[in-house]
ROSE-386683 format. One record per residue (C-alpha): residue in three letters; x, y, z; residue number from 1. Coordinates in pm, whole numbers. Layout:
BEGIN
[site 'Ala'; [X; Y; Z]; NUM]
...
//
This chain:
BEGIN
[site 'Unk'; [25649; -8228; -8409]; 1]
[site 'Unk'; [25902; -8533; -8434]; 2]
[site 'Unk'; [26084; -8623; -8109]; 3]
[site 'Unk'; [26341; -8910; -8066]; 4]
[site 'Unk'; [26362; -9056; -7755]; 5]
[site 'Unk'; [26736; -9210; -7634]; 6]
[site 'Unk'; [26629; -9486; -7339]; 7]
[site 'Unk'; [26950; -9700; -7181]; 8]
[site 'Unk'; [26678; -9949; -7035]; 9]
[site 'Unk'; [26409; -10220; -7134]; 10]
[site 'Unk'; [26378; -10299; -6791]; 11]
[site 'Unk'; [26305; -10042; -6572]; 12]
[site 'Unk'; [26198; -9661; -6631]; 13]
[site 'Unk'; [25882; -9684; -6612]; 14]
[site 'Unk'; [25891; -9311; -6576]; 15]
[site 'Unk'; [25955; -9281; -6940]; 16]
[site 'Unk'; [25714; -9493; -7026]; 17]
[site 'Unk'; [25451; -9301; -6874]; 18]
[site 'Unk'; [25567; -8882; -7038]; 19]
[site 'Unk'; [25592; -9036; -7381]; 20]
[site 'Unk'; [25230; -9184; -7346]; 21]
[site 'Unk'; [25115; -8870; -7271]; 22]
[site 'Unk'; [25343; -8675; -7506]; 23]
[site 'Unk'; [25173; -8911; -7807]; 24]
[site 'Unk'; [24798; -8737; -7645]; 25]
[site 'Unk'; [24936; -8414; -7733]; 26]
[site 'Unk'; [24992; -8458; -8061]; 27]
[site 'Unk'; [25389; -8571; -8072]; 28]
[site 'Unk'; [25565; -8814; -8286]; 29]
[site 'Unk'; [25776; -9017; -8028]; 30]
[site 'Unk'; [26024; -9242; -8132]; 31]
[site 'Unk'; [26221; -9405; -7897]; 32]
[site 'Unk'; [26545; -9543; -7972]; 33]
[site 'Unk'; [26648; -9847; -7697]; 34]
[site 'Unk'; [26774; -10199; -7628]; 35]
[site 'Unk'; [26506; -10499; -7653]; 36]
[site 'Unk'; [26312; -10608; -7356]; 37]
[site 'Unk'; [26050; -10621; -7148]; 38]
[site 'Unk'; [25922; -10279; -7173]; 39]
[site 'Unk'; [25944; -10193; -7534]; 40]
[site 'Unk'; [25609; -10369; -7628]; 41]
[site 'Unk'; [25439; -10120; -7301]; 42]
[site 'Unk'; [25595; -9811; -7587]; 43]
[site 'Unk'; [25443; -9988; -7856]; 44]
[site 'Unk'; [25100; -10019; -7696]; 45]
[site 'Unk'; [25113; -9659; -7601]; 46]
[site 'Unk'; [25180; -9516; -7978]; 47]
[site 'Unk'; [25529; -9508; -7960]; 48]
[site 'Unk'; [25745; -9601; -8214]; 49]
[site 'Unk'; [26011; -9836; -8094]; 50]
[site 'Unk'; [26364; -9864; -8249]; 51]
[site 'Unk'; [26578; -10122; -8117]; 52]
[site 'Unk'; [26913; -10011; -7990]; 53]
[site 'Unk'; [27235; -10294; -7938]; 54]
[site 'Unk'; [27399; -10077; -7663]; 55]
[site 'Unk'; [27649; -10328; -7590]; 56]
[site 'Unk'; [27892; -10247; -7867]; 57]
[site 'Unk'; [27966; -9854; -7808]; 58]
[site 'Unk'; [28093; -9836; -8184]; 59]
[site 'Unk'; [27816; -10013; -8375]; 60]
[site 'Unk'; [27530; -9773; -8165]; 61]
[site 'Unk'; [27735; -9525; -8250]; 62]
[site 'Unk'; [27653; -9575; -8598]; 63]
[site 'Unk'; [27312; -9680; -8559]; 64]
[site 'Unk'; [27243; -9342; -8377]; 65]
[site 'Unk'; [27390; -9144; -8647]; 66]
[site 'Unk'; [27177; -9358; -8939]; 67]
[site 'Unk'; [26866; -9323; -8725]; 68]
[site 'Unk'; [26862; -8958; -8693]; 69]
[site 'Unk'; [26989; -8917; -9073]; 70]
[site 'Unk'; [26672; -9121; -9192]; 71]
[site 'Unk'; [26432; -8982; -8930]; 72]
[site 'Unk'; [26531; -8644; -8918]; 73]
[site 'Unk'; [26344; -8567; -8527]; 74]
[site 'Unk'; [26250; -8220; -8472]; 75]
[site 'Unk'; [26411; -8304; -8104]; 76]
[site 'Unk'; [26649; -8570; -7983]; 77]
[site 'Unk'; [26508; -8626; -7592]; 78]
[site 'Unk'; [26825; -8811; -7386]; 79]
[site 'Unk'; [26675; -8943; -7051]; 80]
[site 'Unk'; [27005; -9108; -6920]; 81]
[site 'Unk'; [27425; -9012; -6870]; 82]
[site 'Unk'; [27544; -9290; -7102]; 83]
[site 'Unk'; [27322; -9162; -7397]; 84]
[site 'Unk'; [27353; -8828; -7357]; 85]
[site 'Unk'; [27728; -8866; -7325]; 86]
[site 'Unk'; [27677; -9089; -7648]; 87]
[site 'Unk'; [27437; -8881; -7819]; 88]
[site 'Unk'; [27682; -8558; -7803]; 89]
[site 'Unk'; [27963; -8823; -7933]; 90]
[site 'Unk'; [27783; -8939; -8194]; 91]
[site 'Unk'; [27584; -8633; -8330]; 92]
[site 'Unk'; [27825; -8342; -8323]; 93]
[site 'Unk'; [27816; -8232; -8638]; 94]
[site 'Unk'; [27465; -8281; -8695]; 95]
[site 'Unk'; [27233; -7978; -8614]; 96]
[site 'Unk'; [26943; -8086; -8428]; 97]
[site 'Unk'; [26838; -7931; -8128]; 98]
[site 'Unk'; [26930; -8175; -7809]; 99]
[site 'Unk'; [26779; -8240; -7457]; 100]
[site 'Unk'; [26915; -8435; -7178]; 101]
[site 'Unk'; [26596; -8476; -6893]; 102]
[site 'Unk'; [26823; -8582; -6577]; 103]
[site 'Unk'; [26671; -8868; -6452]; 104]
[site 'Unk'; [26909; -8790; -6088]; 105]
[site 'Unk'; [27148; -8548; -5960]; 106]
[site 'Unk'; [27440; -8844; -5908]; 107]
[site 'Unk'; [27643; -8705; -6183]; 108]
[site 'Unk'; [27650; -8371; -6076]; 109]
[site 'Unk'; [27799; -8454; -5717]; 110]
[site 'Unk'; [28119; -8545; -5853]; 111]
[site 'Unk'; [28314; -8312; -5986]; 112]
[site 'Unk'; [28511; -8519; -6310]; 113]
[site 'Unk'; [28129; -8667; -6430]; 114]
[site 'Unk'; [27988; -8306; -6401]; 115]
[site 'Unk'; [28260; -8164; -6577]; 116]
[site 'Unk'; [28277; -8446; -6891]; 117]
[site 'Unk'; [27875; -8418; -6967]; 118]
[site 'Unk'; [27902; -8056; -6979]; 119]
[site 'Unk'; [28274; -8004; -7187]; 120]
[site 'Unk'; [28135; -8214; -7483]; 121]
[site 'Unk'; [27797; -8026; -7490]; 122]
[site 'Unk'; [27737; -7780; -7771]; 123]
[site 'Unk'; [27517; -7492; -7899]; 124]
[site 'Unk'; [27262; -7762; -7991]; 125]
[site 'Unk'; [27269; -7882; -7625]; 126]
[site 'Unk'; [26963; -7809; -7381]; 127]
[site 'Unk'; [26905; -7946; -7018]; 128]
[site 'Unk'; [26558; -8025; -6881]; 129]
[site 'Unk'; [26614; -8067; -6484]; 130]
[site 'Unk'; [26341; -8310; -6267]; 131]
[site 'Unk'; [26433; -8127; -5991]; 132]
[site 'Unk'; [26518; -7791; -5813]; 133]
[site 'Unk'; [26800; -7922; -5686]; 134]
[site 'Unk'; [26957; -8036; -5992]; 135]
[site 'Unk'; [26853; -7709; -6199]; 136]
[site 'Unk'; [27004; -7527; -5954]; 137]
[site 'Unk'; [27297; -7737; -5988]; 138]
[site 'Unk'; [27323; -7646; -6334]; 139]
[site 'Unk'; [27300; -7281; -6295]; 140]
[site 'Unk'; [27613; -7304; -6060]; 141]
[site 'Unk'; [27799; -7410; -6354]; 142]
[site 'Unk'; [27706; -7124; -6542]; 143]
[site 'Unk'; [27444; -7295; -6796]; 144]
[site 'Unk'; [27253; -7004; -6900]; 145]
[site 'Unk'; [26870; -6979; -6792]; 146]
[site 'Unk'; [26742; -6947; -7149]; 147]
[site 'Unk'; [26891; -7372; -7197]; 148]
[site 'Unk'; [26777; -7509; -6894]; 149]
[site 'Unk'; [26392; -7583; -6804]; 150]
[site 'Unk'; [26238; -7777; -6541]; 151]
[site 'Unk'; [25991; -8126; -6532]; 152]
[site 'Unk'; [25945; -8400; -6308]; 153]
[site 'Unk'; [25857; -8727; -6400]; 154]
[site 'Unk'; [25460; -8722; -6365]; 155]
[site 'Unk'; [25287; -9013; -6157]; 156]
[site 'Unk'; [24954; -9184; -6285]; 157]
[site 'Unk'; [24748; -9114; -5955]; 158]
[site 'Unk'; [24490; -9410; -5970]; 159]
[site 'Unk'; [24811; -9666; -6010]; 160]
[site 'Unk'; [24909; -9590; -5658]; 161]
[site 'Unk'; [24535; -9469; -5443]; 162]
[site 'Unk'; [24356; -9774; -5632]; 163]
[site 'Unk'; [24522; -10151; -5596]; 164]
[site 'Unk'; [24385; -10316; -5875]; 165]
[site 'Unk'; [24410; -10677; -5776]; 166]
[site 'Unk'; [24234; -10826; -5467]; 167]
[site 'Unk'; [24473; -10859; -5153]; 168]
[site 'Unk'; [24403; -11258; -5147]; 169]
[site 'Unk'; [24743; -11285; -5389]; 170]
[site 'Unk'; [24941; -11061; -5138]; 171]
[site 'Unk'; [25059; -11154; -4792]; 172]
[site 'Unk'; [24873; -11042; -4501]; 173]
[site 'Unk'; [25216; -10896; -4306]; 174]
[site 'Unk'; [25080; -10885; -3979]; 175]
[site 'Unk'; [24977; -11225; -4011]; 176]
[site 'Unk'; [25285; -11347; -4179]; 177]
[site 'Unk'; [25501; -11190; -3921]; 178]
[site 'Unk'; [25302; -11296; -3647]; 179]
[site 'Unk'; [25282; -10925; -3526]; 180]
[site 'Unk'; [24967; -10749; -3354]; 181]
[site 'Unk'; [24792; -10458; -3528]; 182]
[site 'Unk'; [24943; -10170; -3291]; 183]
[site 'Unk'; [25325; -10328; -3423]; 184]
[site 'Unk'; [25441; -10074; -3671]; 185]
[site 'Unk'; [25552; -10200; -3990]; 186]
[site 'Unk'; [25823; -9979; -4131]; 187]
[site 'Unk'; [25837; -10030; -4550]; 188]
[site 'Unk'; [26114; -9946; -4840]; 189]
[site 'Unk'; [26049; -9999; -5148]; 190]
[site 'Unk'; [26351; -9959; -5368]; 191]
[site 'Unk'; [26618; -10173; -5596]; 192]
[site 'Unk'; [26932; -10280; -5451]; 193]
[site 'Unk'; [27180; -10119; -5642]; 194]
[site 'Unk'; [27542; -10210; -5551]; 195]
[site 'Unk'; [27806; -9956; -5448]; 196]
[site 'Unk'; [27922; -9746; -5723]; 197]
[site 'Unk'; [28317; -9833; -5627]; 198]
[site 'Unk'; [28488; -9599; -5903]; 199]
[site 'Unk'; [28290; -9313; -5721]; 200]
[site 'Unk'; [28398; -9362; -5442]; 201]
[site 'Unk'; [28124; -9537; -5254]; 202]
[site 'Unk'; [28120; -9804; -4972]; 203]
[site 'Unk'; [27737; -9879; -4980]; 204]
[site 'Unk'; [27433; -9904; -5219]; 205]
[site 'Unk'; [27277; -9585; -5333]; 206]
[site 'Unk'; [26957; -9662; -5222]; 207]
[site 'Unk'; [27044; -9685; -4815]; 208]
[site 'Unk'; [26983; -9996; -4726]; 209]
[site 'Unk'; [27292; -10060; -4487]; 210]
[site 'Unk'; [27132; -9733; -4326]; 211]
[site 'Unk'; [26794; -9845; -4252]; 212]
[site 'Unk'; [26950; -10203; -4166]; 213]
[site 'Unk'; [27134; -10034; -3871]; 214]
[site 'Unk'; [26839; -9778; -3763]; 215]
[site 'Unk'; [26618; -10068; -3730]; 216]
[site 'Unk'; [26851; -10222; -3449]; 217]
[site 'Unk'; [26754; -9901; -3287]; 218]
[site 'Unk'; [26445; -9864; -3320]; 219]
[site 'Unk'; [26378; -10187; -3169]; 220]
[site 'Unk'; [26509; -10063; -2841]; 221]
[site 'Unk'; [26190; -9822; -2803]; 222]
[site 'Unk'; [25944; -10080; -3077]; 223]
[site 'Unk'; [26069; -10426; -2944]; 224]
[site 'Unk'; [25803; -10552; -3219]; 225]
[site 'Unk'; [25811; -10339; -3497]; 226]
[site 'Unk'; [25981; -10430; -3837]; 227]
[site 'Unk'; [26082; -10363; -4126]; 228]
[site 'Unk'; [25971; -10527; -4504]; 229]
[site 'Unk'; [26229; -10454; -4759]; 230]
[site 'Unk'; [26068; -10482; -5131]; 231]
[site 'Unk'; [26309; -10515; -5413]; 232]
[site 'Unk'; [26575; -10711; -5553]; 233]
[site 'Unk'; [26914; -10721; -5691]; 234]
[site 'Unk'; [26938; -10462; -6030]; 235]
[site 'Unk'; [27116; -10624; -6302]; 236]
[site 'Unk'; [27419; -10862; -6184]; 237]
[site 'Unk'; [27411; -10765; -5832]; 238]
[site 'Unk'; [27282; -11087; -5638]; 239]
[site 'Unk'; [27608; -11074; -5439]; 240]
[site 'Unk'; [27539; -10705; -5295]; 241]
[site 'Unk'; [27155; -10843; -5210]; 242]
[site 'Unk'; [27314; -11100; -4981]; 243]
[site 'Unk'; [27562; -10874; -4841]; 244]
[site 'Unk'; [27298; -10666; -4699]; 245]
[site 'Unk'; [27051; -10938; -4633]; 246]
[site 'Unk'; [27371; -11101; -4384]; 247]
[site 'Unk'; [27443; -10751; -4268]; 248]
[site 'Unk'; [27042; -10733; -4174]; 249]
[site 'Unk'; [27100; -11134; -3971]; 250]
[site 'Unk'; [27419; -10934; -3792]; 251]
[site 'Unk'; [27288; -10595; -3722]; 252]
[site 'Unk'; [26919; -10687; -3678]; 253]
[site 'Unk'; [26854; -11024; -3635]; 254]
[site 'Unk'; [26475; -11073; -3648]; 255]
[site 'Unk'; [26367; -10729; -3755]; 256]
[site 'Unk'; [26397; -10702; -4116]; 257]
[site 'Unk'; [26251; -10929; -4445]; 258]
[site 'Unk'; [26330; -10923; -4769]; 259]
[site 'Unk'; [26036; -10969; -5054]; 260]
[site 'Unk'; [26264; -10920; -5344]; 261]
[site 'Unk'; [26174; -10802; -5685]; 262]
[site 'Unk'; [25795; -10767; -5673]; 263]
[site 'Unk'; [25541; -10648; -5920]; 264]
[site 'Unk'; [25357; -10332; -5922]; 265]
[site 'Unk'; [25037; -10411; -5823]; 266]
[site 'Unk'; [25161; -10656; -5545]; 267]
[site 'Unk'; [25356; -10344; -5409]; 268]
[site 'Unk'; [25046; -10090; -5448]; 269]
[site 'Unk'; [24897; -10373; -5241]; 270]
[site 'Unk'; [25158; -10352; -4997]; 271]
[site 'Unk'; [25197; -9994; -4916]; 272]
[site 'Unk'; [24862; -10004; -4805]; 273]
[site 'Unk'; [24967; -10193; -4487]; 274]
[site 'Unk'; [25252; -9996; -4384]; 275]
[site 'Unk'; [25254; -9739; -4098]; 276]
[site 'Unk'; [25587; -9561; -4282]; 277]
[site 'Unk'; [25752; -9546; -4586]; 278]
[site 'Unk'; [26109; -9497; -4561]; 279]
[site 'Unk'; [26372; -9361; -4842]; 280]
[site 'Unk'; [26692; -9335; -4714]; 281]
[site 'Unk'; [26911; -9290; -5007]; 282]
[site 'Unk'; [27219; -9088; -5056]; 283]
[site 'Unk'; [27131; -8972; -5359]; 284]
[site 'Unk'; [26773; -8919; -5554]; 285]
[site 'Unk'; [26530; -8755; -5768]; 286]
[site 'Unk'; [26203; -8803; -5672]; 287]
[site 'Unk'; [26249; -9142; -5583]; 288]
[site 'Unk'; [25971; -9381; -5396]; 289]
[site 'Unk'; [25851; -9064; -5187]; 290]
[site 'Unk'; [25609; -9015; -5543]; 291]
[site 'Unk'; [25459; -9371; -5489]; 292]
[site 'Unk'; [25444; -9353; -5075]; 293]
[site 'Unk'; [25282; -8996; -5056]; 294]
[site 'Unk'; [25082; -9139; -5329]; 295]
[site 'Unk'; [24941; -9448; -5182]; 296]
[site 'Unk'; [24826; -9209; -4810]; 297]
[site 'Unk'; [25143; -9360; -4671]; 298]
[site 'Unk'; [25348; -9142; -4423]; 299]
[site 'Unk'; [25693; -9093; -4578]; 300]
[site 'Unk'; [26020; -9027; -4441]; 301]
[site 'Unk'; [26324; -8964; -4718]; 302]
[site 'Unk'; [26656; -8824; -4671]; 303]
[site 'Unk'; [26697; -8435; -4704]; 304]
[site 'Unk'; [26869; -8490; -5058]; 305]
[site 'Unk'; [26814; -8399; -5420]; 306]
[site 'Unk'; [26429; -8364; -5542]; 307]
[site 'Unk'; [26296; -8534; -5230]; 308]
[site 'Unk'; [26321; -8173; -5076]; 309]
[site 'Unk'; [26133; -8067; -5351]; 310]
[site 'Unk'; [25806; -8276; -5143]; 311]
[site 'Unk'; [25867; -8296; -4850]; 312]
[site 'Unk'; [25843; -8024; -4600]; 313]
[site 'Unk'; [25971; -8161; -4246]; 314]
[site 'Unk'; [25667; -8263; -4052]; 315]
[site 'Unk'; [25443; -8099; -4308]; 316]
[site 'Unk'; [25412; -8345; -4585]; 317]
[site 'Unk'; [25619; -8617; -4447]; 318]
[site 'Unk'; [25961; -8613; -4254]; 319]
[site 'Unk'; [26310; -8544; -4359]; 320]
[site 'Unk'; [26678; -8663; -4200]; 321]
[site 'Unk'; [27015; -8662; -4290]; 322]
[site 'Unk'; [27152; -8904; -4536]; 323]
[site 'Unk'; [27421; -9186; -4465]; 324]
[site 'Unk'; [27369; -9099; -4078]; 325]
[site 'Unk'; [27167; -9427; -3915]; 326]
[site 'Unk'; [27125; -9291; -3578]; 327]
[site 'Unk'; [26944; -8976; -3695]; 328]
[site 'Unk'; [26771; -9204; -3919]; 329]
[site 'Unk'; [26596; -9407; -3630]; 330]
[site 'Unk'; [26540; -9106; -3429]; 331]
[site 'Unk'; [26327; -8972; -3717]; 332]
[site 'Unk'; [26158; -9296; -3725]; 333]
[site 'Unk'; [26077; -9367; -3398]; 334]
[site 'Unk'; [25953; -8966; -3388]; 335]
[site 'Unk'; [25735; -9068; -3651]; 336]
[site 'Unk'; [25541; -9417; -3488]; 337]
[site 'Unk'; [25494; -9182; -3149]; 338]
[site 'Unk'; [25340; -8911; -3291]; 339]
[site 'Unk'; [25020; -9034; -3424]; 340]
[site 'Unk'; [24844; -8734; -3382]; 341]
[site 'Unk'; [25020; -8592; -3721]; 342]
[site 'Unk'; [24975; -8872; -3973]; 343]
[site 'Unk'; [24670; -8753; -4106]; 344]
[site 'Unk'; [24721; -8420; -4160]; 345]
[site 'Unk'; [25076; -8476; -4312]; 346]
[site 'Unk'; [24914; -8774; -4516]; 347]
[site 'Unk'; [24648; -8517; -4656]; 348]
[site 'Unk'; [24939; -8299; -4713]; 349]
[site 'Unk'; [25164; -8507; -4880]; 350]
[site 'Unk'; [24868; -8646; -5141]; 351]
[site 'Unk'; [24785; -8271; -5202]; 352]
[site 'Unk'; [25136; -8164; -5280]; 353]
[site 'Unk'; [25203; -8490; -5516]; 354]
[site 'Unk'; [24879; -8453; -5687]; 355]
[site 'Unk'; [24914; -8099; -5758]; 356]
[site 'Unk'; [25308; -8097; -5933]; 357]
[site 'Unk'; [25334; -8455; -5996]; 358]
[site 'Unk'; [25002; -8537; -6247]; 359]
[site 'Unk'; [25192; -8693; -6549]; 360]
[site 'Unk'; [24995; -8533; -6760]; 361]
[site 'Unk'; [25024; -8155; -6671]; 362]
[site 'Unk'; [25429; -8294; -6620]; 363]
[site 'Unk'; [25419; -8356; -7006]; 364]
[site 'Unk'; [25234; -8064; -7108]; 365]
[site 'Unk'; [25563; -7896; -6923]; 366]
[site 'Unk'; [25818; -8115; -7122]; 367]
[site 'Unk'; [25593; -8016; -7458]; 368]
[site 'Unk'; [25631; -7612; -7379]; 369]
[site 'Unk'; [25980; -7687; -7325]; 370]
[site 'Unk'; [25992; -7848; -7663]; 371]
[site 'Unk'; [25877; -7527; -7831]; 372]
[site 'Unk'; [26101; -7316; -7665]; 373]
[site 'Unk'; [26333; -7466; -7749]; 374]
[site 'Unk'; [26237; -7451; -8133]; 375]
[site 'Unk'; [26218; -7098; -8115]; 376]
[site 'Unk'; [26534; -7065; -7942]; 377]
[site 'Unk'; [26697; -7272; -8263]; 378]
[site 'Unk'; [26494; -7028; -8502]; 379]
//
């Protein structure tokens, strides 16, 4: 079997990185058609063919597309992203070859023109591959039939989360750094800063930051030491929206909150390992960082959106609150740093639940038996 991969990124999606790797173990061709970057030579060293992709000029990738799959001829086109599946379905119309979009995120489907657009220019050669309930249940609401729509996640690599790699002597010692004691919680969030989405509609970042900005002014009240360690940086051109909320933190919270910027992955393994809670508050997700916290034995605590519902059972394998609302936010946290006598248990429950539906490679072995339905659908 021949599968072409369409990829938007060379920087990030390391998701992708990880199901073709373990789509090349089970026996697959993988091509992957995307722009030049940092992560192509990661597909390279994994088996995967690489095709470079100029995404800048819609017309000329356009054509490129079109030439690729001509020459190639893929069993499967695999779309992982919005802008290539919209572009895939532009560009490949007339050419019969059976088509997946995986949905990295349900953002699309939340507003109603998006929805509509990716699924009007979709055809009989079209097939959806959800990464979560929520968003395959999304789908079936607007009528996609059962026998085109399949569910994966995006599988996890256990030992890169339980087992830091690199000694802690190259990452700060928090406590130590902040000058706080070992009983002062340390409240962690691991995520991009990705600007507000204006021509949606939005006001803030997708990821929440504003959010857990203004619950930590809160919390304080009740933790006069505790604080919080934001790890990330600006994604793409976006340095202005990174100072925004990093003078919005000086305002709102003066004292509680640091910024570590864009970090690498072992430094943030490293990391995790001395909070006492992971926080995700976005407004709109997959999977998100919960994988990585409930991963690394860290007690999570994610909004009650998309596929994070999919993990997290309230005060079973973590705790859930309302998105974009602050005040419940630092109620749930302050819930969570009183009631030690939980974290274990929901700890043990949260690695058991990630472990069992979240192993990369069973997750592939669900994308490949996807694959040959699909096949057999077309034959």
């Amino acid at each position: 079997m021949k599968v072409l991969h369409l990829i938007k990124t060379s920087i990030g999606a390391s998701w992708a990185v990880r199901q073709t790797r373990e789509l090349v173990r089970l026996g697959i061709e993988v091509h992957v058609l995307m722009p030049q970057g940092p992560m192509t030579e990661n597909y390279r060293t994994d088996g995967v063919i690489a095709h470079i992709w100029d995404l800048k000029n819609k017309f000329s990738s356009i054509k490129q597309l079109r030439t690729l799959v001509i020459e190639l001829r893929p069993d499967i086109i695999h779309s992982h992203f919005v802008a290539t599946t919209l572009l895939m379905r532009i560009a490949l119309r007339d050419i019969k070859v059976p088509r997946i979009f995986q949905i990295p995120g349900p953002l699309h489907l939340e507003h109603v023109l998006w929805s509509y657009l990716e699924i009007s220019l979709a055809t009989q050669q079209d097939y959806w591959l959800a990464s979560c309930q929520w968003v395959h249940n999304k789908y079936i609401s607007h009528g996609i039939e059962k026998s085109r729509l399949g569910l994966a996640y995006y599988g996890v690599d256990e030992d890169s989360f339980v087992k830091p790699t690199h000694s802690y002597h190259s990452v700060p010692q928090l406590r130590q750094q902040l000058n706080l004691k070992p009983t002062d919680p340390i409240i962690g969030m691991v995520a991009y800063f990705y600007p507000p989405k204006f021509y949606l509609g939005h006001t803030k970042g997708i990821k929440g930051h504003e959010d857990l900005v203004a619950a930590m002014a809160q919390v304080r009240l009740r933790f006069p030491k505790a604080h919080c360690v934001m790890v990330g940086g600006p994604w793409g051109n976006s340095e202005w929206y990174f100072e925004k909320v990093q003078r919005y933190a000086r305002q709102a919270a003066p004292g509680a909150i640091t910024f570590l910027g864009t970090q690498n992955h072992d430094y943030i393994v490293n990391l995790y390992q001395q909070f006492d809670l992971a926080v995700h508050p976005s407004h709109s997700e997959n999977l998100g960082g919960a994988v990585e916290s409930m991963y690394a034995k860290i007690l999570t605590l994610t909004t009650n959106i998309g596929g994070f519902v999919d993990l997290i059972q309230d005060g079973e394998t973590g705790y859930l609150t309302e998105a974009k609302k602050p005040a419940l936010l630092a109620e749930k946290i302050i819930y969570a740093l009183e009631h030690h006598e939980e974290k274990d248990l929901i700890i043990a429950n949260a690695f058991n639940k990630v472990t069992h539906i979240l192993n990369v490679k069973d997750t592939a072995r669900s994308v490949m038996q996807f694959y040959t339905h699909v096949l057999n659908s077309c034959n």
